[in-house]
C-alpha positions as CSV (number, residue, x, y, z in Angstrom):
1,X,0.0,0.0,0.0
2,X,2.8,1.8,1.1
3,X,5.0,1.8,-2.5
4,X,1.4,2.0,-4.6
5,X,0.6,5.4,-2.5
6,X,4.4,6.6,-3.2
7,X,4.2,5.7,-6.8
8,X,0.6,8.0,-7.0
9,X,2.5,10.6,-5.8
10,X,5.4,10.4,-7.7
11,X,3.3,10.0,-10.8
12,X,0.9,13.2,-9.5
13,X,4.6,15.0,-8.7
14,X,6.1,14.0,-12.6
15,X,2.8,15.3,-14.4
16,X,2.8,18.7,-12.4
17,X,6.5,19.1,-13.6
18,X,5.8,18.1,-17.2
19,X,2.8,20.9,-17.2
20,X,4.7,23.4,-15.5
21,X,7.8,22.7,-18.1
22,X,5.0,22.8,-20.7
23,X,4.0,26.5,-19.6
24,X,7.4,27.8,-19.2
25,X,8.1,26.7,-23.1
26,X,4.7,28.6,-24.4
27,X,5.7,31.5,-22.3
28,X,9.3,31.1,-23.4
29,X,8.2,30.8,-26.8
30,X,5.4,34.0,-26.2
31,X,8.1,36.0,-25.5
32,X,10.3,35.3,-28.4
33,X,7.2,35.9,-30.8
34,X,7.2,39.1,-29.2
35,X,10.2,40.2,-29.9
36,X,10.2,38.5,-33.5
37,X,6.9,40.9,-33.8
38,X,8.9,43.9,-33.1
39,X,10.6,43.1,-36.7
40,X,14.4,44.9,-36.2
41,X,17.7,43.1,-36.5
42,X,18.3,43.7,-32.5
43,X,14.5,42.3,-31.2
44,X,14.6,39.2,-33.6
45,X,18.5,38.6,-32.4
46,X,16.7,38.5,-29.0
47,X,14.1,35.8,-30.3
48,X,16.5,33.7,-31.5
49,X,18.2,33.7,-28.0
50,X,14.7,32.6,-26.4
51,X,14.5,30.4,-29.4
52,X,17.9,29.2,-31.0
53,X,16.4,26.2,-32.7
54,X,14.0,28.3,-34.6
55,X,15.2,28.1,-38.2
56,X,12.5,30.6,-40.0
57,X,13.5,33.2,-36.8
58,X,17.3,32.8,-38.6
59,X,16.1,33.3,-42.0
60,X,13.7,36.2,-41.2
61,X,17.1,37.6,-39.6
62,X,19.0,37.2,-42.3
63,X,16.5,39.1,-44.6
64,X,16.6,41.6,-41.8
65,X,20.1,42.2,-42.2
66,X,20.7,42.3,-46.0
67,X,17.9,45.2,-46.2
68,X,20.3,47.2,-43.6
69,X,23.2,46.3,-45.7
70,X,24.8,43.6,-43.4
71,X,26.6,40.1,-43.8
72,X,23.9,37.5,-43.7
73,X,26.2,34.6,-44.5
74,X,26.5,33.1,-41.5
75,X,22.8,34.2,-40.2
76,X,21.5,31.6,-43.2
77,X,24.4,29.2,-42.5
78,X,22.9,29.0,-38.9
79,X,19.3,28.9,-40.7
80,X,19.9,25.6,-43.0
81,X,22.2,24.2,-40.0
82,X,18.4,23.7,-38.6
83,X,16.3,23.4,-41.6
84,X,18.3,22.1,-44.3
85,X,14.9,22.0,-46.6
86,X,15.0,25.8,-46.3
87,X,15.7,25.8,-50.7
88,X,15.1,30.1,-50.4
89,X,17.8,30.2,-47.9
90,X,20.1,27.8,-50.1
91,X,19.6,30.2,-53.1
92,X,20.5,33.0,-50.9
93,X,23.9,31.6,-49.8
94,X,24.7,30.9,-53.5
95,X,23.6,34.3,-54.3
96,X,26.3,35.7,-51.6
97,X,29.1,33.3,-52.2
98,X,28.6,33.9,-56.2
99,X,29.2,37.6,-55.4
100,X,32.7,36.6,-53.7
101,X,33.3,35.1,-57.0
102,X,33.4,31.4,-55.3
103,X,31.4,29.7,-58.5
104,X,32.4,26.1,-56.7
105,X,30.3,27.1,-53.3
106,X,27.9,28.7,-55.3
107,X,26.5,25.9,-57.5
108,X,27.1,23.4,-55.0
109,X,24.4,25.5,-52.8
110,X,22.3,25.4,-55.7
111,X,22.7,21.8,-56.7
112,X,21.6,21.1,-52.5
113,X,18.4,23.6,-52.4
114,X,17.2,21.9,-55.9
115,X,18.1,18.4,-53.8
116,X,15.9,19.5,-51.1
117,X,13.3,21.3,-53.3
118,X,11.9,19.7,-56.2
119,X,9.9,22.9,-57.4
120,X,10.3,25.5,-59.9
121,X,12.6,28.5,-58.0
122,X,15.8,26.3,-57.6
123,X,16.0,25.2,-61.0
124,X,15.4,28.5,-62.3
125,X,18.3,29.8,-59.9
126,X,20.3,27.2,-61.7
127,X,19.1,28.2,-65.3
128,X,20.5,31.8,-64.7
129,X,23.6,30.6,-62.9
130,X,25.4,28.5,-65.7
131,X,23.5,31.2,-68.2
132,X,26.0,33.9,-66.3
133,X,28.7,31.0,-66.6
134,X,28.5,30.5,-70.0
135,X,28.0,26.7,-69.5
136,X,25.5,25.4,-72.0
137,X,25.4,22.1,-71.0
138,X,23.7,22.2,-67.3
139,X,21.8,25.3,-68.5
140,X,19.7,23.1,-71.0
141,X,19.2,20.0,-68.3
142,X,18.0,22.5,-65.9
143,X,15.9,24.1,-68.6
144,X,14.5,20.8,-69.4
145,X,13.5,20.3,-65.5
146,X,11.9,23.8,-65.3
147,X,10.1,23.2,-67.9
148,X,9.3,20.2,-66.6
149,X,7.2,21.0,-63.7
150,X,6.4,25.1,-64.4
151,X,3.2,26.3,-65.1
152,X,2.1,30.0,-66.1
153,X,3.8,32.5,-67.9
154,X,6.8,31.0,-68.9
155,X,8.2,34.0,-71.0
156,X,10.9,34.8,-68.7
157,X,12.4,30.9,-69.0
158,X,12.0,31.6,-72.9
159,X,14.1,34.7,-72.9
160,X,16.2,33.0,-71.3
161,X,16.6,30.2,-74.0
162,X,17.0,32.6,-76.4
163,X,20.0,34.8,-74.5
164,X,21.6,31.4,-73.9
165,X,21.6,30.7,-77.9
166,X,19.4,31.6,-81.0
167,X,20.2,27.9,-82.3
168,X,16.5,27.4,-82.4
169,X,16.9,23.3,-82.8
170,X,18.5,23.5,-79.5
171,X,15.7,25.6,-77.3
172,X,13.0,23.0,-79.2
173,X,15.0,19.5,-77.7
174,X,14.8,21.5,-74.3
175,X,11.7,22.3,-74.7
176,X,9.4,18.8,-73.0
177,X,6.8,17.8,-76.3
178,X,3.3,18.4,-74.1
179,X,1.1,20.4,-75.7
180,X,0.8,22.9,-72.9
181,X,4.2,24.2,-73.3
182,X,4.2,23.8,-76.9
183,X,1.1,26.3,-77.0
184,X,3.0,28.7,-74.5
185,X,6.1,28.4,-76.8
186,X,4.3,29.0,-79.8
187,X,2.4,32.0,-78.1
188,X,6.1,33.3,-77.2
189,X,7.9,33.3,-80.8
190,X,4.4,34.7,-82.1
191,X,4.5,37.8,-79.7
192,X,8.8,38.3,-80.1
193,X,7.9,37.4,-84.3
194,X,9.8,34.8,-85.1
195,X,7.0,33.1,-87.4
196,X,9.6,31.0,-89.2
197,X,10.7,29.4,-85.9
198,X,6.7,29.0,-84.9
199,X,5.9,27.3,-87.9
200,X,7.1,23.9,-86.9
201,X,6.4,24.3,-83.0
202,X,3.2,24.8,-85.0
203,X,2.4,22.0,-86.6
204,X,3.9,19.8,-83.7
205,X,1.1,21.3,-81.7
206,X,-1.7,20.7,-84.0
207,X,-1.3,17.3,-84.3
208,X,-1.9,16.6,-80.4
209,X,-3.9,19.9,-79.5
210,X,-7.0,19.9,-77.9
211,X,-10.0,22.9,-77.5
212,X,-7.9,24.6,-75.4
213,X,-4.7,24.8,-77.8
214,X,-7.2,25.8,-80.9
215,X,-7.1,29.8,-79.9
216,X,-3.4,30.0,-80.5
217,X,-3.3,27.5,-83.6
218,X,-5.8,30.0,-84.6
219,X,-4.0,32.9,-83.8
220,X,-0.8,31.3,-85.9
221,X,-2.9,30.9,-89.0
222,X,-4.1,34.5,-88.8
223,X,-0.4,35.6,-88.4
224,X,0.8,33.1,-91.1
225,X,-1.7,34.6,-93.0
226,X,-1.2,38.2,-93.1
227,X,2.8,37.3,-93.4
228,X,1.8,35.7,-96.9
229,X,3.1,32.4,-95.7
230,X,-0.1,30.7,-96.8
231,X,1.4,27.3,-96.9
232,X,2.2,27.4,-93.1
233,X,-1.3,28.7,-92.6
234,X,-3.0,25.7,-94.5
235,X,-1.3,23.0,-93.6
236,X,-2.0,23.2,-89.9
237,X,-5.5,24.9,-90.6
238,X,-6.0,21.4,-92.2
239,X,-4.5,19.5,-89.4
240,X,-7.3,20.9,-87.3
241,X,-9.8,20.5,-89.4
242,X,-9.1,16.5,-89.8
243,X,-8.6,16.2,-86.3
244,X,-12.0,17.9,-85.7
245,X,-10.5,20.7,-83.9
246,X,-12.4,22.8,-86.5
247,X,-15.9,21.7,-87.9
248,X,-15.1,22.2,-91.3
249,X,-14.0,20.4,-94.4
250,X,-10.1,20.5,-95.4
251,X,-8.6,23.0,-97.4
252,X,-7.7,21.4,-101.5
253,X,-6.6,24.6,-103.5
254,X,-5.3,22.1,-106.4
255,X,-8.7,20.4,-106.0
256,X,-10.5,23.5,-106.5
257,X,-11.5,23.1,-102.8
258,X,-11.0,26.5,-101.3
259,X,-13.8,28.1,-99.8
260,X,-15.0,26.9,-95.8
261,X,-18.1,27.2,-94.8
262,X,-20.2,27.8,-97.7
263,X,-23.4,27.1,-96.0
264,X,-22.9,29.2,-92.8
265,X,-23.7,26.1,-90.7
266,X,-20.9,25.7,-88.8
267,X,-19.8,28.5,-85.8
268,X,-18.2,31.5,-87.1
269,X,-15.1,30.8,-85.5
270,X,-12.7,33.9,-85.5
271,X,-9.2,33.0,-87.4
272,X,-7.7,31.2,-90.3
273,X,-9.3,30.5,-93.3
274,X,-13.3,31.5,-91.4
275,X,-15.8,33.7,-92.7
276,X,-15.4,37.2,-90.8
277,X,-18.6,39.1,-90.3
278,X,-19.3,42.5,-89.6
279,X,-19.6,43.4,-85.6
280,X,-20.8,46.9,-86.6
281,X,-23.3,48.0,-84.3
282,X,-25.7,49.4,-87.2
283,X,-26.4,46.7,-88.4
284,X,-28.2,43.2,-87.2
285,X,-27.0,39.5,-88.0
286,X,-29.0,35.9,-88.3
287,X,-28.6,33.0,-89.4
288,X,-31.5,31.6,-91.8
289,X,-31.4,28.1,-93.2
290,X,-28.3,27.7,-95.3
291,X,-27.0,31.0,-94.8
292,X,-27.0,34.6,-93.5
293,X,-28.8,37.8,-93.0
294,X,-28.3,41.3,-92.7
295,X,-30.4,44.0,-91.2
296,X,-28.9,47.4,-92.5
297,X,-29.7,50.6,-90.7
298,X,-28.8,52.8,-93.3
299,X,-26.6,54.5,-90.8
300,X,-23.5,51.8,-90.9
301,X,-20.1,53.0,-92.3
302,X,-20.1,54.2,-95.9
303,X,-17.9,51.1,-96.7
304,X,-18.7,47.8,-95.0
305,X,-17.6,44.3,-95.4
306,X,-20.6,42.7,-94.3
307,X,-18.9,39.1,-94.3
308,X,-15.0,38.0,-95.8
309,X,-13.3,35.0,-96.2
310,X,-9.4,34.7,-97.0
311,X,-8.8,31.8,-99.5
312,X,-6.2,29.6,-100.3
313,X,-6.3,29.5,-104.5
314,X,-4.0,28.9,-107.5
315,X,-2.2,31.7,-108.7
316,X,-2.7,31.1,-112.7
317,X,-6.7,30.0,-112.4
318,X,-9.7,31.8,-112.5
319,X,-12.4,31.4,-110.5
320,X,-16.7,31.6,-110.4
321,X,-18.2,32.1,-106.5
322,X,-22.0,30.8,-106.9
323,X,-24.7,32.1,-104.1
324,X,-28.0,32.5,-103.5
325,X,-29.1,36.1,-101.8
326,X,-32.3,38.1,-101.8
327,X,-33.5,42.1,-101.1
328,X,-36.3,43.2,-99.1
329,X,-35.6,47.2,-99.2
330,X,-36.8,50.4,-100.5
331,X,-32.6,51.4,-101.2
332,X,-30.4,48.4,-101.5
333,X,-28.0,49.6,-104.1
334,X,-24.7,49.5,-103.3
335,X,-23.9,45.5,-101.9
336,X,-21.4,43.3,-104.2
337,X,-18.3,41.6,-103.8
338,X,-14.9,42.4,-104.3
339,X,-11.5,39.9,-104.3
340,X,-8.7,41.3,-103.2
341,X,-4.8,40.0,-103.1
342,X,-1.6,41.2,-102.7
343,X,-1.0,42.0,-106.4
344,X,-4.4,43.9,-106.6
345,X,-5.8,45.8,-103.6
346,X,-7.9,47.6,-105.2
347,X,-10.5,45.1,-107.2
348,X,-13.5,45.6,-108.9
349,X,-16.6,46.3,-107.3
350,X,-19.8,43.9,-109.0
351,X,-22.9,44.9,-107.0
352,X,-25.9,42.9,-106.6
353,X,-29.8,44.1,-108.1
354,X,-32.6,42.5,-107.6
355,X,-35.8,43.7,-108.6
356,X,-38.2,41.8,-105.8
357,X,-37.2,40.3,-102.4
358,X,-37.1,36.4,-104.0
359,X,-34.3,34.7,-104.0
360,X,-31.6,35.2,-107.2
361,X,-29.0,33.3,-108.3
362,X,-25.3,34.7,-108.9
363,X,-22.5,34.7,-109.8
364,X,-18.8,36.5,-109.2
365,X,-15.9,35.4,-111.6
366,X,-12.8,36.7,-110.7
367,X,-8.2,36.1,-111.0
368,X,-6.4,34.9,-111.6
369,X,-4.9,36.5,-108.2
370,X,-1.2,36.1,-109.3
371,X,-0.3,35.2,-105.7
372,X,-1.9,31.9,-103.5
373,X,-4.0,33.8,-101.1
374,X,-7.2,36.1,-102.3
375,X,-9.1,37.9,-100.2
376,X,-13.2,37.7,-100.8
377,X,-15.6,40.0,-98.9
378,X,-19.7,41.0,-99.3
379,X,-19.8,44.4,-98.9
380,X,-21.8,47.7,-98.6
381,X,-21.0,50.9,-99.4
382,X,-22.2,54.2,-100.4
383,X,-22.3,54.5,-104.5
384,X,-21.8,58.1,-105.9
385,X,-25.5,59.6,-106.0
386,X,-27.1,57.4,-103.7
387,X,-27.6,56.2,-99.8
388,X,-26.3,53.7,-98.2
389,X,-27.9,50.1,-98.3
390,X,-30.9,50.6,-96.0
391,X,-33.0,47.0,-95.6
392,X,-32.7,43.6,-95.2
393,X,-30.6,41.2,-97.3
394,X,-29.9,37.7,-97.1
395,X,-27.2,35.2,-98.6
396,X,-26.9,31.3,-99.0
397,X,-25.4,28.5,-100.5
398,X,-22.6,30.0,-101.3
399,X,-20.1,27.5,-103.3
400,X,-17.0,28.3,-105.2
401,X,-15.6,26.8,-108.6
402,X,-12.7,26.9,-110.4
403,X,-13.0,28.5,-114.0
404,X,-13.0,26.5,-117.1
């Protein structure tokens, strides 16, 4: 009875001690927050001496100190002494032995906070370190294991590519084959212009894109486009359109198969090789059966393109555009279609009559363009002694041939 009562007390006696011990720590540690709080180099010096196993209290101090203009070297030393993990603290040493011009302690301190960290910052650390070394061959294996794991704007790890070399094979083998990063790459050498380079990043992206890669296949095409390079354009327009990115039909100028979307039944997707219609806020769009309808205001711009098309065609041949369209309008004069290329701007002008609002067949021969891309638009526009198209006009089936 004797030892059981002793042992009670003993036990009673260790679990007051282990509760007061517990309260002097939180008031221990209370008071070190406190001081941390205060948020000088002298109160967080303080902390650490309440708390010298606090690793974050170290690094916080060594911030402290290189904002006054202090040594922080061996402030982080102490800091990764208890938290080797701490990568940002790594990246700092580096970042201070580098500046002594000790390269060997510097990359080894980079090489350990990309051991201990497996996320983006280290690697790009190492990036710009052998990129200020001059050393190609660890700057592309750390470029390859940035790229590997980064996500969002990646432009800055681009430029970096491209100050490193301009050997554009070389940036590409970095560059991991997802489409994700191929859509961000192609974004990039679209926005710096180098549409030769994007051309094949291009057509490596259509041919595993999804919806969410089409805008900036799109956007290519467009650029391709307007750079004359209607080649690039159609071959990965095409791509698309197999792959049912698009919901049209392929793209066969030899075949006499260049116009999309004769019928006006698929989306009016903005880009490529699309039919672009008029936003203008005078006037209103539908869509009928088999094709499209304007509601002019009489008020629109004195020249409109209602709706355009760019089209991929053979320079030598001639061609005939066959549609359907109708009037209903006191004043419609002044809507025809023009085809425009690089050799001719300025084309004619064949406007549409109609002498009742039933539906009239025509036609519009025009080239040869001279050049592999024409430009076909609907417009309206004032003619001299006249107003402007006032009514409502419609247009379908619109299909177009090659010349005999």
């Amino acid at each position: 009875m004797i030892i059981n009562k002793h042992a009670r007390l003993f036990s009673v006696a260790l679990t007051v001690c282990f509760f007061v011990w517990l309260s002097y720590r939180a008031l221990r540690m209370a008071f070190a927050d406190s001081l941390f709080r205060k948020n000088t180099v002298a109160s967080v010096q303080r902390a650490i001496q309440w708390e010298p196993d606090n690793a974050y209290y170290y690094s916080w101090l060594a911030s402290l100190e290189e904002f006054t203009g202090q040594d922080s070297n061996n402030t982080l030393l102490n800091a990764v002494k208890r938290n080797p993990w701490d990568s940002g603290a790594w990246i700092k040493l580096a970042a201070q032995a580098e500046v002594r011009e000790d390269q060997a302690t510097a990359e080894q301190y980079l090489l350990r906070a990309a051991a201990v960290d497996r996320q983006f910052a280290p690697r790009w650390a190492l990036m710009n370190f052998y990129l200020r070394r001059k050393r190609p061959e660890p700057f592309w294996l750390w470029t390859t294991r940035a790229l590997g794991i980064s996500y969002g704007d990646l432009t800055p790890v681009f430029d970096l590519c491209w100050r490193m070399t301009t050997d554009a094979s070389l940036i590409r083998r970095s560059i991991p084959g997802n489409r994700v990063l191929l859509a961000q790459y192609l974004s990039y050498l679209m926005a710096t212009d180098r549409m030769p380079i994007a051309e094949g990043i291009a057509r490596d992206l259509s041919l595993q894109a999804t919806n969410a890669e089409r805008s900036q296949l799109l956007s290519f095409c467009d650029k391709s486009i307007a750079k004359g390079a209607v080649a690039s354009a159609l071959s990965v327009w095409n791509t698309m359109c197999e792959r049912k990115l698009l919901p049209f039909a392929a793209l066969h100028p030899q075949e006499g198969i260049s116009l999309t979307n004769g019928d006006f039944a698929a989306p009016l997707l903005t880009g490529g090789f699309n039919w672009v219609v008029s936003t203008a806020p005078e006037i209103e769009r539908s869509n009928i059966p088999g094709g499209i309808a304007f509601a002019l205001s009489g008020i629109q711009p004195p020249d409109l393109e209602l709706v355009s098309q760019y089209l991929p065609v053979l320079p030598t041949r001639r061609y005939v555009l066959h549609f359907q369209y109708r009037s209903s309008a006191s004043s419609m004069r002044g809507i025809g279609w023009t085809a425009a290329t690089t050799q001719r701007p300025e084309t004619s002008f064949q406007e549409l009559t109609s002498d009742n609002d039933d539906w009239h067949e025509g036609a519009y021969p025009f080239g040869p363009a001279g050049t592999s891309l024409c430009r076909l638009a609907l417009k309206a526009v004032r003619l001299t002694g006249n107003t402007r198209p006032e009514g409502r006009f419609s247009l379908r089936s619109v299909r177009l041939e090659l010349a005999p």
